[in-house]
C-alpha positions in Angstrom: 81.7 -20.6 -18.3 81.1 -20.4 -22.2 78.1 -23.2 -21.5 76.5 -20.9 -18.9 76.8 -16.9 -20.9 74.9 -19.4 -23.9 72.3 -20.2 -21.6 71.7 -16.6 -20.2 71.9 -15.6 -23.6 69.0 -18.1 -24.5 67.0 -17.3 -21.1 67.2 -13.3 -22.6 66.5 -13.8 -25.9 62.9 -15.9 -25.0 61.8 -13.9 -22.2 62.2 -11.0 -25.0 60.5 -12.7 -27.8 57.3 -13.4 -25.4 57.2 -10.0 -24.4 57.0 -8.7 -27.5 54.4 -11.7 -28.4 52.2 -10.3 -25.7 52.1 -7.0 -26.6 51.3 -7.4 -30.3 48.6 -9.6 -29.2 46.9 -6.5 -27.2 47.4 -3.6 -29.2 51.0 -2.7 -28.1 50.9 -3.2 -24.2 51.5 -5.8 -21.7 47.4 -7.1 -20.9 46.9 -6.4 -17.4 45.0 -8.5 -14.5 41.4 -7.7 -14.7 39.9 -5.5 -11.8 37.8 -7.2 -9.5 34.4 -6.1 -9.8 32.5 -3.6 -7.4 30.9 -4.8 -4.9 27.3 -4.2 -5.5 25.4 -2.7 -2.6 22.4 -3.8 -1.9 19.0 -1.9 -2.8 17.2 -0.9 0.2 13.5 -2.0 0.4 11.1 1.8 1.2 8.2 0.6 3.1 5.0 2.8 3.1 5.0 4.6 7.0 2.9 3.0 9.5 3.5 5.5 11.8 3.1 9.2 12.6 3.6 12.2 15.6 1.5 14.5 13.8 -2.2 13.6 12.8 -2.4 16.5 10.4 -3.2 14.6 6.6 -4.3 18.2 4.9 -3.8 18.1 1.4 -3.0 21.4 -1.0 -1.0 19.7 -3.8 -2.2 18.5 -7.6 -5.7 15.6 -7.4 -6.7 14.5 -10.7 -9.2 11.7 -11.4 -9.2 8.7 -13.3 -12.1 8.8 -15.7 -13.9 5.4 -17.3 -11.9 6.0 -20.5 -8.7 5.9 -18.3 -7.8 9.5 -18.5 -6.4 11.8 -16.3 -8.5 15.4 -15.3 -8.2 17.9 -12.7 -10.5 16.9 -9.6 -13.2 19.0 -9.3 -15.3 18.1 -5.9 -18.8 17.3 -6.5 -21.4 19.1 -4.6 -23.8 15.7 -3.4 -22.6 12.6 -3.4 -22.3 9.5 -5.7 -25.3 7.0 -5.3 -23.7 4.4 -8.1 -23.1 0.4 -7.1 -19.4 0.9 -7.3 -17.6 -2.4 -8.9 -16.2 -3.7 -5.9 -19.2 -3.7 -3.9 -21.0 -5.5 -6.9 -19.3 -8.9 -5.8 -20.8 -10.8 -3.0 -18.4 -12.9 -0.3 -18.5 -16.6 0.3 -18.9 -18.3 3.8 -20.0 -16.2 7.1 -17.2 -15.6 9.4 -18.0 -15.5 12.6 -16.8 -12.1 14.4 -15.8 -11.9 17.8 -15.0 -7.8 17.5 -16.5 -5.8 20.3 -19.2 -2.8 19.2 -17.7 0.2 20.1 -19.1 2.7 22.5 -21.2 5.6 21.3 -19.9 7.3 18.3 -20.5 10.7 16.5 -23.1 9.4 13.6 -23.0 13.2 11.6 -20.1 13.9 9.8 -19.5 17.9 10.2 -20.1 20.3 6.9 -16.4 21.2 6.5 -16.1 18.0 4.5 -17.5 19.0 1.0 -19.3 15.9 0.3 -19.5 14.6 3.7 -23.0 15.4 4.6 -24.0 13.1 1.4 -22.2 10.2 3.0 -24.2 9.7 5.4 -27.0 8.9 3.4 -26.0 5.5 1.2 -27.3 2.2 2.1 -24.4 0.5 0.5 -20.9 0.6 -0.5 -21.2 3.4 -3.0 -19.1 4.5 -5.8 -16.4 7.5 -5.8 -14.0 9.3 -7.9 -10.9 7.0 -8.7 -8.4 10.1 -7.2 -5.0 10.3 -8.0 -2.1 12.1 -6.4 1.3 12.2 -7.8 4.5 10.5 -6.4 4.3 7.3 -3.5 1.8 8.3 -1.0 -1.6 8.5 -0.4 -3.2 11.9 0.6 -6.7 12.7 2.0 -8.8 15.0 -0.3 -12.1 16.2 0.5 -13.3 13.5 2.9 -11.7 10.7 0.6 -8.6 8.9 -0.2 -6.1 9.6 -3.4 -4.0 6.8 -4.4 -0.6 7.4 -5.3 0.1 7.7 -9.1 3.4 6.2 -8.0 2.0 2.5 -6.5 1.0 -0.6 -8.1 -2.3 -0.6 -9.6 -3.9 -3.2 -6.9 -2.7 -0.5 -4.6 -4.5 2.4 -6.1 -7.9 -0.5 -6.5 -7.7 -0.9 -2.5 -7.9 2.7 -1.6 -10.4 3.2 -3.9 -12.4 0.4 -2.8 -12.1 1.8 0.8 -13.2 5.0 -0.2 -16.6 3.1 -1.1 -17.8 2.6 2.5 -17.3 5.8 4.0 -20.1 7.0 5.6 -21.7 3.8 6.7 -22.3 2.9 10.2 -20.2 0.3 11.8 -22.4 -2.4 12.3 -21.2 -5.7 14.3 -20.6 -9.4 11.8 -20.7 -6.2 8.8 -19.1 -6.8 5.7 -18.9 -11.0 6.8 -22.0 -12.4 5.1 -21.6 -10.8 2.2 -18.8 -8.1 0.8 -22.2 -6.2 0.3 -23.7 -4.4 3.5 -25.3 -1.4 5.3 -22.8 -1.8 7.3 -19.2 -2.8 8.5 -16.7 -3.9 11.1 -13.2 -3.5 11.7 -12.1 -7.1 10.0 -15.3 -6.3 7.2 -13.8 -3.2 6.5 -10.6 -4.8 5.6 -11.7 -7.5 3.6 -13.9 -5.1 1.6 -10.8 -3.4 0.9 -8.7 -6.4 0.2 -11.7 -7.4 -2.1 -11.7 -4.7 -4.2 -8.0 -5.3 -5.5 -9.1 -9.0 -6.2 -6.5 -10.4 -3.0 -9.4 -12.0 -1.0 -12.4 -14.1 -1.9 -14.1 -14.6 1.9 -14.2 -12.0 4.2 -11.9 -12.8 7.2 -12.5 -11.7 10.6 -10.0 -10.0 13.0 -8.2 -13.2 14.7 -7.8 -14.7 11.0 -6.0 -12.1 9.9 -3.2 -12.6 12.2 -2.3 -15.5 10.1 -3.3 -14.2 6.9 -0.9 -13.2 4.0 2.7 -12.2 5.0 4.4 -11.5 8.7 5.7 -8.1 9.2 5.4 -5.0 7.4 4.5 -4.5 4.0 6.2 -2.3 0.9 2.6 -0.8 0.8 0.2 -2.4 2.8 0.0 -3.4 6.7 -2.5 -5.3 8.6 -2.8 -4.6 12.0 -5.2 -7.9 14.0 -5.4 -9.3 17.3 -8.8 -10.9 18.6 -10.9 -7.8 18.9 -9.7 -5.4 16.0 -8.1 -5.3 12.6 -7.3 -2.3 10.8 -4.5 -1.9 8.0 -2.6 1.0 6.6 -2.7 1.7 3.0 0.4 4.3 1.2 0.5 6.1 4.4 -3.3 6.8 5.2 -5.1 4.7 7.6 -8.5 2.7 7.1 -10.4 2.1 10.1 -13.3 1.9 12.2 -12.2 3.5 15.3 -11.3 6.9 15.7 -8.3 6.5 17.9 -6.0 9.1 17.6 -7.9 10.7 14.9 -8.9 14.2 15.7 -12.1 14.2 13.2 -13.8 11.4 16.1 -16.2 10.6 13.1 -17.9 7.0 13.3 -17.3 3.8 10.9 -15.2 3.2 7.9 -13.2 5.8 6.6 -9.5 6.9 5.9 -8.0 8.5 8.8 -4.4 9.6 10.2 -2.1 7.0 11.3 -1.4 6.2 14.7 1.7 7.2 16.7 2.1 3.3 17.7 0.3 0.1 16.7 1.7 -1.8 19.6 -0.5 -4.9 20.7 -1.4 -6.0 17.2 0.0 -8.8 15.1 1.7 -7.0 12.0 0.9 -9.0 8.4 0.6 -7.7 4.9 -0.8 -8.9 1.6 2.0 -11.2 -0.1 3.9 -9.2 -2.8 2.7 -5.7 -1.5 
């Protein structure tokens, strides 16, 4: 009996002495188990919309322009149009790619008056410089017959719409834009790759069925490419660039920004890697 109260006493007398160890060691108080940490959710991925119910793209908010020094002013529209070489139409293309895109029927060839510098379109021979337009926030917005590129979007981004806004108000021509990036001219698939171009994210025009295997599959953060074996367009920030005027209420002929489309069903859907 005396053995065993000695060895409770013992068992007591350590368990007290660690405690107190323990608690000196952390300022006082027993350390406690560490939390587990949070679960962190993960960040969801905005894509640019491909698709829209209402073809309305009016614009009434803030359009500045990007000037050669790199600074910012209020847009003022001019009252004729730019006849300057813009840069991305200064580069030329590498091999011919052979188009197999169908010319489309009759089109309107006049662009109406309501578009401040539309008349002037109509005139160029070439891909012809504009205003480098900015809007702000994530999405492109249509102003005064051209595109604005979103303050908000990578800068390769902002070079593509402004590189589309270069060919509007030339004719669709068939094989366009596949010789050479520079033409009177351009087709569905020319009109991309001029695009494409002007951001530096293709060397050699591609036609319509090559870009169903070109870049990315699926939808892109920014950029979409729509191509079967007859058409190609792409969506750019929420604005469309294309040659045809479905579902675009304007009906106006060749390459130029227009609403998107309520579906883009029957089209292989890629996008330029990293965009």
């Amino acid at each position: 009996m005396r053995s065993f109260t000695v060895l409770l006493c013992s068992l007591i007398a350590y368990a007290a002495s660690a405690e107190a160890a323990l608690a000196n060691g952390s300022g006082g108080v027993a350390a406690a188990a560490p939390a587990p940490a949070p679960a962190t959710a993960p960040v969801p991925v905005i894509h640019a919309p491909i698709t829209a119910k209402s073809s309305k793209i009016t614009y009434k908010g803030p359009v500045y322009e990007k000037t050669a020094s790199g600074e910012l002013v209020p847009f003022v529209a001019p009252t004729t149009a730019s006849t300057t070489t813009g840069t991305a139409a200064s580069a030329t293309g590498g091999s011919v790619a052979t188009s197999s895109e169908p010319v489309p029927a009759a089109l309107p060839t006049e662009i109406p008056g309501e578009l401040t510098i539309g008349d002037g379109m109509t005139t160029a021979t070439g891909p012809t410089l504009r205003p480098e337009l900015l809007v702000p926030g994530t999405t492109a917005r249509f102003v005064d017959g051209l595109a604005a590129a979103p303050e908000g979007a990578p800068v390769a981004v902002q070079q593509m719409i402004w590189a589309g806004n270069e060919l509007i108000g030339l004719p669709y021509i068939y094989g366009g834009g596949h010789g050479s990036f520079v033409s009177p001219g351009y087709d569905c698939s020319g009109t991309v790759s001029f695009s494409l171009h002007g951001a530096a994210l293709l060397a050699t025009p591609e036609d319509s069925s090559e870009f169903e295997a070109w870049g990315s599959r699926g939808v892109g953060r920014w950029v979409t490419i729509f191509a079967n074996g007859g058409h190609a367009y792409m969506t750019v920030a929420g604005l469309r660039l294309d040659t045809s005027p479905a579902e675009d209420p304007a009906n106006l002929a060749g390459p130029r920004w227009r609403p998107l489309r309520q579906t883009n069903a029957g089209f292989t859907v890629r996008h330029p890697t990293g965009f």
